[in-house]
BAKE-595173 format. One record per residue (C-alpha): residue number from 0; residue in one letter; chain; x, y, z. Coordinates in Angstrom, 3 decimals. Layout:
N
NUM  A  A  X  Y  Z
...
This chain:
89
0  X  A  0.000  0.000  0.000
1  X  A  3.019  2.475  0.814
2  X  A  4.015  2.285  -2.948
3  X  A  0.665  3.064  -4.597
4  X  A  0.619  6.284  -2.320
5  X  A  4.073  7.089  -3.245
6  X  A  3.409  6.448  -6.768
7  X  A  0.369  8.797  -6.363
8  X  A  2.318  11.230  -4.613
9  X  A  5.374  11.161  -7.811
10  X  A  2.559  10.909  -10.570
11  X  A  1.063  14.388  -9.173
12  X  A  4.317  15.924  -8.934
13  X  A  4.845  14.796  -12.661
14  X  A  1.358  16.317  -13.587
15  X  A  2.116  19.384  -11.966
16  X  A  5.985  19.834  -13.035
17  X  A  4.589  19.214  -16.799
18  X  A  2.488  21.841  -16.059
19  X  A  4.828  24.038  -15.625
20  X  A  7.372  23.315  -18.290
21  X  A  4.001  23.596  -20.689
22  X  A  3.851  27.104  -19.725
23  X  A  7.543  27.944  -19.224
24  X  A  7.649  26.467  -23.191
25  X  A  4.616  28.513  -24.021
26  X  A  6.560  31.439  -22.635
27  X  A  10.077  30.729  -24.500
28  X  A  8.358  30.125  -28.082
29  X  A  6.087  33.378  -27.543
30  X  A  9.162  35.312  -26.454
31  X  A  10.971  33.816  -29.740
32  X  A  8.204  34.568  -32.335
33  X  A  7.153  37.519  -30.953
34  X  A  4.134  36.565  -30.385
35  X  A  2.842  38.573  -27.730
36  X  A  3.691  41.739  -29.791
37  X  A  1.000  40.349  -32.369
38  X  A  -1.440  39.699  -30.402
39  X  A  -1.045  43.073  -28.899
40  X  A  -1.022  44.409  -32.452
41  X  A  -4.043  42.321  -33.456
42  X  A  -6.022  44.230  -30.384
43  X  A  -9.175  45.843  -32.163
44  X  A  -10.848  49.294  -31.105
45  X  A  -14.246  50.451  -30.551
46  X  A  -14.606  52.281  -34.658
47  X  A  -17.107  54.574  -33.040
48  X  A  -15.337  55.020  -29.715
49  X  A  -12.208  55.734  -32.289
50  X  A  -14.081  58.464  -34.160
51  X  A  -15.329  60.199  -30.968
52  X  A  -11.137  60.644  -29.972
53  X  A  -10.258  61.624  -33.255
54  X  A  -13.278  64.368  -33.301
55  X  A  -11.976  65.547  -29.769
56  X  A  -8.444  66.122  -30.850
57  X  A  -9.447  67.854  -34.120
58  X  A  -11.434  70.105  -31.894
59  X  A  -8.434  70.939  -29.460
60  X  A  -6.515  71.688  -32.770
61  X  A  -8.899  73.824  -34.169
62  X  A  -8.795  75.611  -30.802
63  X  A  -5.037  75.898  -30.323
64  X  A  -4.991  77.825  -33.996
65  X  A  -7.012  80.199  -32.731
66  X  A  -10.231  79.033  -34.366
67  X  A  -9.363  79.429  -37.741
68  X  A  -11.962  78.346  -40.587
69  X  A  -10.506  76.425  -43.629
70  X  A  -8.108  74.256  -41.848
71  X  A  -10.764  71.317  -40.649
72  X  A  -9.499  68.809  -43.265
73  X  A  -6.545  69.284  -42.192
74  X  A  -7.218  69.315  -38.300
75  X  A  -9.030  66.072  -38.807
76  X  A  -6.507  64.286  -40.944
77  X  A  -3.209  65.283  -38.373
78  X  A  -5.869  64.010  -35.436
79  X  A  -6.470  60.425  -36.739
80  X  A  -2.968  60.482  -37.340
81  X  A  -2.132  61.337  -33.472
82  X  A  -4.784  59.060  -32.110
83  X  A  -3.755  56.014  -34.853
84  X  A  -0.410  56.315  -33.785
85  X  A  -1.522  56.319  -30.076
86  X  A  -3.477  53.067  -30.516
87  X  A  -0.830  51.403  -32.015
88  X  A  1.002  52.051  -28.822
């Protein structure tokens, strides 16, 4: 009876050290391919919640020129730039 215990006792340790060399693996391949950047880089926004940030800043750059009419193409186009770029991260 003492050895089926024991065996029970090394089997679980097994289990549990495979475990961890699963995830320690896991780890070490993600860490080689990169992985993690991708997924991070695969992260989707909100399109609307997207728009409303890029209306914002357009806003605060039509403010900071002073409120000058003409230049809202313009404002627009540098804001999705800034908040694209700021998504990326």
């Amino acid at each position: 009876m003492a050895k089926k215990k024991t065996s029970r006792k090394k089997t679980a340790t097994k289990e549990k050290t495979g475990k961890k060399d699963k995830k320690a693996k896991k780890a070490k391949d993600e860490k080689k391919s990169g992985s993690k950047v991708k997924k991070s880089a695969k992260k989707t926004h909100d399109p609307a919640m997207r728009e409303i940030m890029i209306a914002e800043a357009a806003y605060y750059r039509w403010e900071q020129s002073g409120y000058v009419v003409g230049l809202e193409l313009e404002h627009w186009l540098q804001a999705e730039q800034d908040i694209d770029s700021m998504l990326k991260g």
